[in-house]
KEVEX-579860 format. One line per field, with one value per residue: residue in three letters; x, y, z of N, C-alpha, C, CB in turn. Coordinates in Angstrom, 3 decimals, decimal comma. Glycine has a CB too. Layout:
code (ALA;...)
n_xx (X;...)
n_yy (Y;...)
n_zz (Z;...)
ca_xx (X;...)
ca_yy (Y;...)
ca_zz (Z;...)
c_xx (X;...)
c_yy (Y;...)
c_zz (Z;...)
cb_xx (X;...)
cb_yy (Y;...)
cb_zz (Z;...)
END
This chain:
code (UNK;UNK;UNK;UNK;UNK;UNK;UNK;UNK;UNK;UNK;UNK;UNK;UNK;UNK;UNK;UNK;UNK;UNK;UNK;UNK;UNK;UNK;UNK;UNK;UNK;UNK;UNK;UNK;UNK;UNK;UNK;UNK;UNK;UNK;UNK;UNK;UNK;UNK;UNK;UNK;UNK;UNK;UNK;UNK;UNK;UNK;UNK;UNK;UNK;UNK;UNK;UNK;UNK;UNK;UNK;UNK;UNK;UNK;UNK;UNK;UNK;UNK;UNK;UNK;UNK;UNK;UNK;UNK;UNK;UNK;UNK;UNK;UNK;UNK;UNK;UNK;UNK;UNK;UNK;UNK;UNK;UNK;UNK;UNK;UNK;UNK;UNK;UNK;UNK;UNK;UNK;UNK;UNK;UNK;UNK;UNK;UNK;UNK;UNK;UNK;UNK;UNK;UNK;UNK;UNK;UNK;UNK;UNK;UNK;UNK;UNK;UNK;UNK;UNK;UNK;UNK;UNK;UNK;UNK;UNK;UNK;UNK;UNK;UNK;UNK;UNK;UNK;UNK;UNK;UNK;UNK;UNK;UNK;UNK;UNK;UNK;UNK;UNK;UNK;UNK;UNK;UNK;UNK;UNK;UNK;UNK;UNK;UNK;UNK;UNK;UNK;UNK;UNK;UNK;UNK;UNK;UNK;UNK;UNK;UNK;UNK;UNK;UNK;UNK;UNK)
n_xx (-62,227;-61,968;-62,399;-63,052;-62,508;-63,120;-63,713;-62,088;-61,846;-62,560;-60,209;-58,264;-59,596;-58,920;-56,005;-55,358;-56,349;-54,854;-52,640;-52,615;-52,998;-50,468;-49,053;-49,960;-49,152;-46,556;-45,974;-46,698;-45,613;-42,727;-42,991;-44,414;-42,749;-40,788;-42,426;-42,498;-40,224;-39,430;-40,988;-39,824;-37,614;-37,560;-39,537;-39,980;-37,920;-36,320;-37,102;-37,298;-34,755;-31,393;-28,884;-26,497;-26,889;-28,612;-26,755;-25,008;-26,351;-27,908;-25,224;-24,318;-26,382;-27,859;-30,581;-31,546;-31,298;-32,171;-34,727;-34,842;-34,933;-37,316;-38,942;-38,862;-40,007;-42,446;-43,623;-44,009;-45,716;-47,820;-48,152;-48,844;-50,904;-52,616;-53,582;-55,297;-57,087;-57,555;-59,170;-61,538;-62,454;-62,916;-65,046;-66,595;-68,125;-68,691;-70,896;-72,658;-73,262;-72,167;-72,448;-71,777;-68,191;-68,373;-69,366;-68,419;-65,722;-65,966;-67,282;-65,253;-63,027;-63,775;-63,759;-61,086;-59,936;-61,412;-59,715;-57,392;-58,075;-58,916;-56,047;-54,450;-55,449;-55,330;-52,461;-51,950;-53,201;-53,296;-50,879;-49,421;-47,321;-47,431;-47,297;-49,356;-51,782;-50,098;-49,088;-47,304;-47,351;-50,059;-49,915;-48,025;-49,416;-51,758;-50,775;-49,361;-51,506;-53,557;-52,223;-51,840;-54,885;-55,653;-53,597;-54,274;-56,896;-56,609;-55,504;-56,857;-59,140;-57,971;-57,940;-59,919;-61,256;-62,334;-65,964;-66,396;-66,394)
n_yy (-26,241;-28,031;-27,862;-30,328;-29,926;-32,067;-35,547;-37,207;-40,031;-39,765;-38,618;-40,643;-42,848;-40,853;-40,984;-43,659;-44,091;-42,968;-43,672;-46,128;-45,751;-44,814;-46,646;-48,573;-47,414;-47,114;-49,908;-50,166;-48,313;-49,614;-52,124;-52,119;-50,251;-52,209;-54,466;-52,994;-52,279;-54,831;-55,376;-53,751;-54,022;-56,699;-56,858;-54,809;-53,360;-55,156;-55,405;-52,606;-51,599;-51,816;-54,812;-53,681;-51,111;-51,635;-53,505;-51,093;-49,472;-50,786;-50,998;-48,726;-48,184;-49,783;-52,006;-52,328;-49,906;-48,226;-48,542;-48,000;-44,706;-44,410;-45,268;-43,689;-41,483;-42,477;-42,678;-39,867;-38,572;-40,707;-39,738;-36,834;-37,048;-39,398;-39,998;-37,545;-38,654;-41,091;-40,309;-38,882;-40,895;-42,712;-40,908;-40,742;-43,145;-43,306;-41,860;-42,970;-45,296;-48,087;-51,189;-54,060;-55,782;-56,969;-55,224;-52,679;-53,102;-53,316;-51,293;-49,469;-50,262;-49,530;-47,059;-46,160;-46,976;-45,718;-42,915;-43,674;-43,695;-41,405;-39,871;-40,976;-40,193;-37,764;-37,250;-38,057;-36,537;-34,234;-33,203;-33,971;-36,193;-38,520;-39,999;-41,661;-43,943;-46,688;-49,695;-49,879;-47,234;-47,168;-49,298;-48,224;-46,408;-48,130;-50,143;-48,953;-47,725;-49,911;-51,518;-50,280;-50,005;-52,233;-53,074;-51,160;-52,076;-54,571;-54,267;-52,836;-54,424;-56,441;-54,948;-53,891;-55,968;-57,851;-58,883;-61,836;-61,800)
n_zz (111,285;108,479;105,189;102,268;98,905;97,407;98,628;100,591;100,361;96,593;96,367;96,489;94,585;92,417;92,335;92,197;90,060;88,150;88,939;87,547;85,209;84,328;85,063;82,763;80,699;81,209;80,589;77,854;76,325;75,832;75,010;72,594;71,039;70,699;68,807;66,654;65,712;65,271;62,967;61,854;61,401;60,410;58,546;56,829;56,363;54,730;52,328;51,409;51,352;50,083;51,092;51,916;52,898;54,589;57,014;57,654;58,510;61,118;62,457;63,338;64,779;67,050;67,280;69,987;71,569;69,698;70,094;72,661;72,601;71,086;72,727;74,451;73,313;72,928;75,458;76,212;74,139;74,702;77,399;76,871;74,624;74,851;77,673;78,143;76,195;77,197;79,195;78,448;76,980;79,032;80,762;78,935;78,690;81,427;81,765;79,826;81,393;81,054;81,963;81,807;81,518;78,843;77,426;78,211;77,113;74,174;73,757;74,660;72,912;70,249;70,638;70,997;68,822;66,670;67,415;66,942;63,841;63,781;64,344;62,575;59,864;60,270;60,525;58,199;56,113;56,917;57,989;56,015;56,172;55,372;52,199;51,198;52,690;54,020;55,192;57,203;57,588;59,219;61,376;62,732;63,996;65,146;66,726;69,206;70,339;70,222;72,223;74,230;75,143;75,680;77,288;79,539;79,998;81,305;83,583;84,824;85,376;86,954;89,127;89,827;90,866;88,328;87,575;85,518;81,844)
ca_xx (-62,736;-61,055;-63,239;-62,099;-63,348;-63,234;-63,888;-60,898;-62,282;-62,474;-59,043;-57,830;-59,873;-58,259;-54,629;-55,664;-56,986;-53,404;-51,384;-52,767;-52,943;-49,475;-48,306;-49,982;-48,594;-44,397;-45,494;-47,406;-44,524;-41,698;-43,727;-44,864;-41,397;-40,594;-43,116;-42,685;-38,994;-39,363;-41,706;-38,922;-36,129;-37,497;-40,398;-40,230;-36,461;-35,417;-37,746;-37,186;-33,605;-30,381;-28,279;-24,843;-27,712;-29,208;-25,985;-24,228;-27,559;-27,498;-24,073;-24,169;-28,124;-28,038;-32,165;-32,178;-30,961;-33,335;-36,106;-34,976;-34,671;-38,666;-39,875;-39,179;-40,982;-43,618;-43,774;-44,140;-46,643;-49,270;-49,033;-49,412;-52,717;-53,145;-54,085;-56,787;-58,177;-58,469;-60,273;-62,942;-63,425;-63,701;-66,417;-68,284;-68,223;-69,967;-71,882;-73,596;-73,648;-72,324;-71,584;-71,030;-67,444;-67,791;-70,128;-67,575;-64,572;-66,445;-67,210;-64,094;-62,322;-64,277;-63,875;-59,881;-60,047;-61,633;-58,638;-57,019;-58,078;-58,489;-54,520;-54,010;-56,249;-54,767;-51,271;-51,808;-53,591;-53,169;-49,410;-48,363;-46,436;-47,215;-48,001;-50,022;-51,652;-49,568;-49,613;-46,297;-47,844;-51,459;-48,893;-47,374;-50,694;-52,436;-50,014;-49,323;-53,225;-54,385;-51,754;-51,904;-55,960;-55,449;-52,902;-54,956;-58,427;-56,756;-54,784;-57,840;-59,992;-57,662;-57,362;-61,605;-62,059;-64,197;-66,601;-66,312;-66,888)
ca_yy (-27,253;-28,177;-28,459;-30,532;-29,947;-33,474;-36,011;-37,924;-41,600;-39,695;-38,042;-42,290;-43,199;-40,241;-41,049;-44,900;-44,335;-42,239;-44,668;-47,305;-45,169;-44,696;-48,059;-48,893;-46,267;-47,748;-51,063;-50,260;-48,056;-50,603;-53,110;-51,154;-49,829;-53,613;-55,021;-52,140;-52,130;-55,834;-55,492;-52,724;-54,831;-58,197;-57,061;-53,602;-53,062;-55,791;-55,369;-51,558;-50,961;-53,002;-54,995;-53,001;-50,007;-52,191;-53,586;-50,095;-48,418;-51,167;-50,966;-47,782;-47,408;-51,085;-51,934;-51,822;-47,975;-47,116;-48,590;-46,929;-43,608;-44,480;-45,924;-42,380;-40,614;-42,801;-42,156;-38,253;-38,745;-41,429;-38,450;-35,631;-37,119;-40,464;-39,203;-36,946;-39,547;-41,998;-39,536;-38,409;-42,155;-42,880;-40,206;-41,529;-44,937;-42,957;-41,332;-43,837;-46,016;-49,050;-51,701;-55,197;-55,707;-57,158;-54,029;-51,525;-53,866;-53,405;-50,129;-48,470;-50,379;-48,996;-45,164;-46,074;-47,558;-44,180;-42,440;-44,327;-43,357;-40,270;-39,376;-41,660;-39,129;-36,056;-37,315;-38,113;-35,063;-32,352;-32,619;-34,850;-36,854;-39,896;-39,883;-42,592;-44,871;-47,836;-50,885;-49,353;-46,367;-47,822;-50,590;-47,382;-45,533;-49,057;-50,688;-48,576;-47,555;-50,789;-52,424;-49,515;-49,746;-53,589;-53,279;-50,718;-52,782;-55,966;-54,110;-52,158;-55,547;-56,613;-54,018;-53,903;-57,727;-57,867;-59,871;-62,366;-61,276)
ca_zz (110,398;107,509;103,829;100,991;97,440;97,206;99,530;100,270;98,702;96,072;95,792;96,331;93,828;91,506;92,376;91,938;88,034;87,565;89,109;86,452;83,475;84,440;84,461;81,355;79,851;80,807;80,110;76,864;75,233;75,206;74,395;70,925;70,267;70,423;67,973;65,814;65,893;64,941;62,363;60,469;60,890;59,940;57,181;56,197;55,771;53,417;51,349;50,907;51,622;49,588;52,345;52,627;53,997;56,065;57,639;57,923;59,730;62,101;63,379;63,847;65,779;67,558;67,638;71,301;71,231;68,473;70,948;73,991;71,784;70,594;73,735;75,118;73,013;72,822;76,628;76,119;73,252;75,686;78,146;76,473;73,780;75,905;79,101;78,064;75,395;77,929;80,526;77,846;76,925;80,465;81,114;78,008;79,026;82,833;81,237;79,354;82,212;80,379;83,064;81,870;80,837;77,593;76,510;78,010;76,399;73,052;73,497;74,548;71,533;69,183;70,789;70,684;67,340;66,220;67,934;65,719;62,594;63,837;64,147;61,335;59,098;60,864;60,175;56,773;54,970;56,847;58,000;54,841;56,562;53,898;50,837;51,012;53,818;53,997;56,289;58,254;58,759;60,496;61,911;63,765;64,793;65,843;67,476;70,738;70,855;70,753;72,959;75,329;75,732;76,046;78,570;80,635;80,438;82,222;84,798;85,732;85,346;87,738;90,347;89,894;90,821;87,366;86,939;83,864;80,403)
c_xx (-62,161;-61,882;-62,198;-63,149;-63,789;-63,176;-62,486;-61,387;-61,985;-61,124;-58,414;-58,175;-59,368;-56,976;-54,633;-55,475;-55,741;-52,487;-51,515;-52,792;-51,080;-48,656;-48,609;-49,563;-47,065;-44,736;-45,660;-46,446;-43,140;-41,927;-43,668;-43,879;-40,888;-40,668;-42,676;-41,179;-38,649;-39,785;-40,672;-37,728;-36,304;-38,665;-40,479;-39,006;-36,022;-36,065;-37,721;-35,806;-32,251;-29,521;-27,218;-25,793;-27,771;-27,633;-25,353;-25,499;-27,415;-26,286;-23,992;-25,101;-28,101;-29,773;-32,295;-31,547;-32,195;-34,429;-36,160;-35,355;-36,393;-39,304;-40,259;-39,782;-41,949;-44,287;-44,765;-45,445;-48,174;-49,387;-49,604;-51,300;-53,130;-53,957;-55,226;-57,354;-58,602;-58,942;-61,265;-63,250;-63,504;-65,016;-67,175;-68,522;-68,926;-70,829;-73,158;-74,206;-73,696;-71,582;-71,508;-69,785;-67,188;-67,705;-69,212;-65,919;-64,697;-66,439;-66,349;-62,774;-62,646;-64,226;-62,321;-59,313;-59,976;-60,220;-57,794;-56,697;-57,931;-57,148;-53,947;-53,700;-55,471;-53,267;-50,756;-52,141;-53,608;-52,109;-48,375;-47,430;-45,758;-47,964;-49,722;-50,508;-50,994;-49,741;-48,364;-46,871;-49,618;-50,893;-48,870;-48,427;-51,203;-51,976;-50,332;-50,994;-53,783;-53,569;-51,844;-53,348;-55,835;-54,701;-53,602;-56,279;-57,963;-55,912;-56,133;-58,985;-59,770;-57,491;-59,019;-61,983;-62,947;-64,962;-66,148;-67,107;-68,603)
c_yy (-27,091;-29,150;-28,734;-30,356;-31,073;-33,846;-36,968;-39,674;-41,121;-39,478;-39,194;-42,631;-42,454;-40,582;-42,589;-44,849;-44,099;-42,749;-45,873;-46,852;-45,556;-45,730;-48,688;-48,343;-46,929;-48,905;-51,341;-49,656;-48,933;-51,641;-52,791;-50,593;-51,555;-54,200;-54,315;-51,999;-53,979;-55,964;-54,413;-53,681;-56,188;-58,196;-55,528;-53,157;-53,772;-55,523;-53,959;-50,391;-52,322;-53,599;-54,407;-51,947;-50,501;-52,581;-52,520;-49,362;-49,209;-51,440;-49,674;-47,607;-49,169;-50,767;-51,551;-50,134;-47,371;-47,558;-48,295;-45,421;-43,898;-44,065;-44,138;-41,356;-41,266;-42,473;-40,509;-38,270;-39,759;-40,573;-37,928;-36,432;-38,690;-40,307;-38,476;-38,075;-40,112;-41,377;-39,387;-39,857;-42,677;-42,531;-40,493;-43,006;-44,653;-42,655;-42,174;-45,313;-47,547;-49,196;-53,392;-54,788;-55,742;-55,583;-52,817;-51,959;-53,171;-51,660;-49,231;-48,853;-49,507;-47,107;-44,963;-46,774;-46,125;-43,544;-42,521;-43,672;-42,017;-39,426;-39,719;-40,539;-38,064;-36,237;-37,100;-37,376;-34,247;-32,023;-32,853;-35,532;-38,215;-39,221;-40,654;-43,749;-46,196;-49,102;-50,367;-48,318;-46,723;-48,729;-48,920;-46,645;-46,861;-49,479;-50,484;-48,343;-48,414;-51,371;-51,187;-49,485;-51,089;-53,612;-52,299;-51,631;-54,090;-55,713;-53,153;-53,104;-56,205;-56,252;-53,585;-54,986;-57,749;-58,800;-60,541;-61,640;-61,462)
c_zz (109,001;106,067;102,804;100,065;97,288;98,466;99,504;99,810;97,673;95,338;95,753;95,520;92,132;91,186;91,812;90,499;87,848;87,972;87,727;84,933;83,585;84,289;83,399;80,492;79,527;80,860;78,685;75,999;74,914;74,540;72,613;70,625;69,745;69,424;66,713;64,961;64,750;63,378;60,940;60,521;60,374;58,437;56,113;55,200;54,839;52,643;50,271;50,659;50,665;51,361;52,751;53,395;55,294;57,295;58,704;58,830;60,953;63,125;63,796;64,874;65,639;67,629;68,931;71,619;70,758;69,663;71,822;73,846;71,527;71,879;74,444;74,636;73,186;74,427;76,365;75,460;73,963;76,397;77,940;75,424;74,492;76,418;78,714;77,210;76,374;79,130;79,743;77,416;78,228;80,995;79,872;78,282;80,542;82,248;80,452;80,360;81,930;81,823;83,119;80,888;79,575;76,740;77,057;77,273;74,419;72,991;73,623;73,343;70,347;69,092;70,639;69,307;66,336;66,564;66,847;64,833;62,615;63,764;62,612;59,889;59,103;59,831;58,524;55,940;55,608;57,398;56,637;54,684;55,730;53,021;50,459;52,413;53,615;55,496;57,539;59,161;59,560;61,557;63,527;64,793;66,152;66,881;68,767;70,948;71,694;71,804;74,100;76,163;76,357;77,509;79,849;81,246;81,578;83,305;85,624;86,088;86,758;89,323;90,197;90,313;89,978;87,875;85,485;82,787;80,477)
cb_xx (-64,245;-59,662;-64,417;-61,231;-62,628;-62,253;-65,255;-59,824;-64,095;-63,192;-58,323;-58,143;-60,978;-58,284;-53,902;-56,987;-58,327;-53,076;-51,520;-54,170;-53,564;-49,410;-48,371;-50,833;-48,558;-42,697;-46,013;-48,722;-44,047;-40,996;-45,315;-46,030;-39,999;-41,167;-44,496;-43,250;-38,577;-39,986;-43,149;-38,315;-35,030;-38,143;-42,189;-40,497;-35,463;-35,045;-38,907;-38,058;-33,542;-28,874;-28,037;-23,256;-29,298;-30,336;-25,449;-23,510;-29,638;-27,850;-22,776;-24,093;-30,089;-27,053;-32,969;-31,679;-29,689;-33,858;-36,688;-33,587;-33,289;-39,155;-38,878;-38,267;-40,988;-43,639;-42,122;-42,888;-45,746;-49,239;-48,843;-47,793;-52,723;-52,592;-52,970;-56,977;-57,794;-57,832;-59,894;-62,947;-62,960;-63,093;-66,337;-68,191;-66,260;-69,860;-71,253;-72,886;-74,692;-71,947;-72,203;-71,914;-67,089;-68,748;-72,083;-67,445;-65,022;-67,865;-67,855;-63,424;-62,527;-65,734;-64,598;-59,308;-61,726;-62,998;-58,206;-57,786;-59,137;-58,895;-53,480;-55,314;-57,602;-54,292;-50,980;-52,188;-54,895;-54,286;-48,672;-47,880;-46,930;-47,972;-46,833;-49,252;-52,914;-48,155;-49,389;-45,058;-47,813;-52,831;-46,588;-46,495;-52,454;-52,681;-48,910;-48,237;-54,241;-54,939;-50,305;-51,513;-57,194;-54,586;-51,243;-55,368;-59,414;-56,280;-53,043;-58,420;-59,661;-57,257;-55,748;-62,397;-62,899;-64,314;-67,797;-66,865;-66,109)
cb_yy (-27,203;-28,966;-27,321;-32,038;-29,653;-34,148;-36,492;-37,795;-42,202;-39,400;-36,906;-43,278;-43,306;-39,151;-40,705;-45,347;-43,062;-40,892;-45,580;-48,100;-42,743;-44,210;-49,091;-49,018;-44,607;-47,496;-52,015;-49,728;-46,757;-51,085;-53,059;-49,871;-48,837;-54,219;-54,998;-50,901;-51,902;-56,476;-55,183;-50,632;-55,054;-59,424;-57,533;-52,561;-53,151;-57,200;-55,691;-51,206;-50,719;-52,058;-56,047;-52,051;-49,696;-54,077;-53,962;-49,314;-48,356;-51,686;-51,411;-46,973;-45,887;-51,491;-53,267;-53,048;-47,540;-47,835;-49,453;-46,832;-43,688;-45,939;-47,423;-41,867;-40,035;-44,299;-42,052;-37,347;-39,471;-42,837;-37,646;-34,604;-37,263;-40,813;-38,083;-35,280;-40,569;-43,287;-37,904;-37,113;-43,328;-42,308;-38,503;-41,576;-46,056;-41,781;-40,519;-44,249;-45,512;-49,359;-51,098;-56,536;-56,093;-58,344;-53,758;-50,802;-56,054;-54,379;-49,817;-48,424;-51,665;-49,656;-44,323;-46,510;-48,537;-43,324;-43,064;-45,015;-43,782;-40,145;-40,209;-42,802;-38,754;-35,845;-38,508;-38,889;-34,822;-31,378;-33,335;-34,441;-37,076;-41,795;-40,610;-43,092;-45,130;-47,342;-53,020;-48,731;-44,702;-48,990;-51,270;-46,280;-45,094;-49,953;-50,397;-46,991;-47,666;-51,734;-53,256;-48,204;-49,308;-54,331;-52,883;-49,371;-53,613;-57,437;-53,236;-50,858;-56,527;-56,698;-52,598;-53,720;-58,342;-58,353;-59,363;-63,878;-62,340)
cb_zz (110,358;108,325;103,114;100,793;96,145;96,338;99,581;101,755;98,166;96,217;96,480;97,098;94,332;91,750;93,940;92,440;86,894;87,833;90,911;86,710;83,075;85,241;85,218;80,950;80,782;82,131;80,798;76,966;75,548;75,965;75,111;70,840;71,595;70,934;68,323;66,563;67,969;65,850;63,171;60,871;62,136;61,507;57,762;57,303;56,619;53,188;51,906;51,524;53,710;48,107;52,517;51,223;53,645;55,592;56,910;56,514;59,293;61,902;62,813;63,053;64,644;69,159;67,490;72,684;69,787;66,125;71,199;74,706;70,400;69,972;75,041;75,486;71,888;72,244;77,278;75,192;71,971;76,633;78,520;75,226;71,273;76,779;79,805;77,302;74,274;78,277;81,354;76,467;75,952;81,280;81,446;75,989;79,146;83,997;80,485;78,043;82,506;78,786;84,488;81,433;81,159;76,801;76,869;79,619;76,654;72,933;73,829;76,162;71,054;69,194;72,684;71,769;67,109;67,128;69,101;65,238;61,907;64,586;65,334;61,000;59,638;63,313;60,700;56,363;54,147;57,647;59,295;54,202;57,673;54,050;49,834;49,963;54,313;53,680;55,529;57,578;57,993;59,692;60,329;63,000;63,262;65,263;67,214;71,122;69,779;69,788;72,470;74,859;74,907;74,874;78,294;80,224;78,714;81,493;84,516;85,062;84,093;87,244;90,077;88,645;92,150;85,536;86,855;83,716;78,967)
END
């Protein structure tokens, strides 16, 4: 006779969650290199760079480079502090036993929101990375967060048959 720790539903239902983190994960970092990528070359850069710079950076580092070159870290970076965030807001969202969508919609924004600020914070006074919070750097924190929780909630909405909001 042959004991599992787990029951096998369960170990389906484990591989299931980590197949979908997983794809929100490579659809959520190109995406957010994208936007972000967009957002330096069409509002950040002229404004802070003369144009012979700007010209001469871009021939050398084509955008889609620099965002393959991102995307892959940003990869590495949703694993490594991703992945556990969204397991401990998972188990607080069991734990509390929230179970209409809107109210776990609402509530897991607001626990990846925090996240958020939380790195934001980290980044900013106790590595010193900026000087100052600016709209680039929250741009950079927010961005993938929010488009990464977004893109998990409606592929797991999906692959849950929700119910409506």
């Amino acid at each position: 006779m042959c004991y599992y720790f787990f029951e096998v539903s369960t170990l389906k239902k484990i591989k299931k969650e980590t197949l979908i983190i997983l794809v929100a994960i490579l659809i959520a970092a190109p995406i957010s290199s994208v936007i972000i990528e967009c957002y330096d070359y069409f509002v950040a850069m002229p404004k802070s760079y003369d144009k012979e710079y700007l010209e001469g950076y871009y021939e050398e580092w084509p955008i889609l480079s620099w965002v393959l070159i991102v995307t892959f870290y940003k990869i590495a970076i949703y694993v490594i502090v991703g992945i556990p965030v969204t397991l401990l807001i998972d188990l607080a969202t069991k734990l509390l036993r929230i179970r209409k969508n809107l109210k776990i919609y609402l509530f897991q924004l607001l626990l990846y929101s925090s996240v958020s600020i939380t790195m934001l914070a980290l980044l900013t006074k106790q590595l010193n990375f900026w000087s100052e919070i600016g709209t680039y750097e929250f741009l950079y924190i927010f961005i993938p967060v929010l488009l990464y929780f977004h893109i998990l909630f409606v592929i797991r909405s999906k692959f849950r048959g929700s119910k409506k909001l």
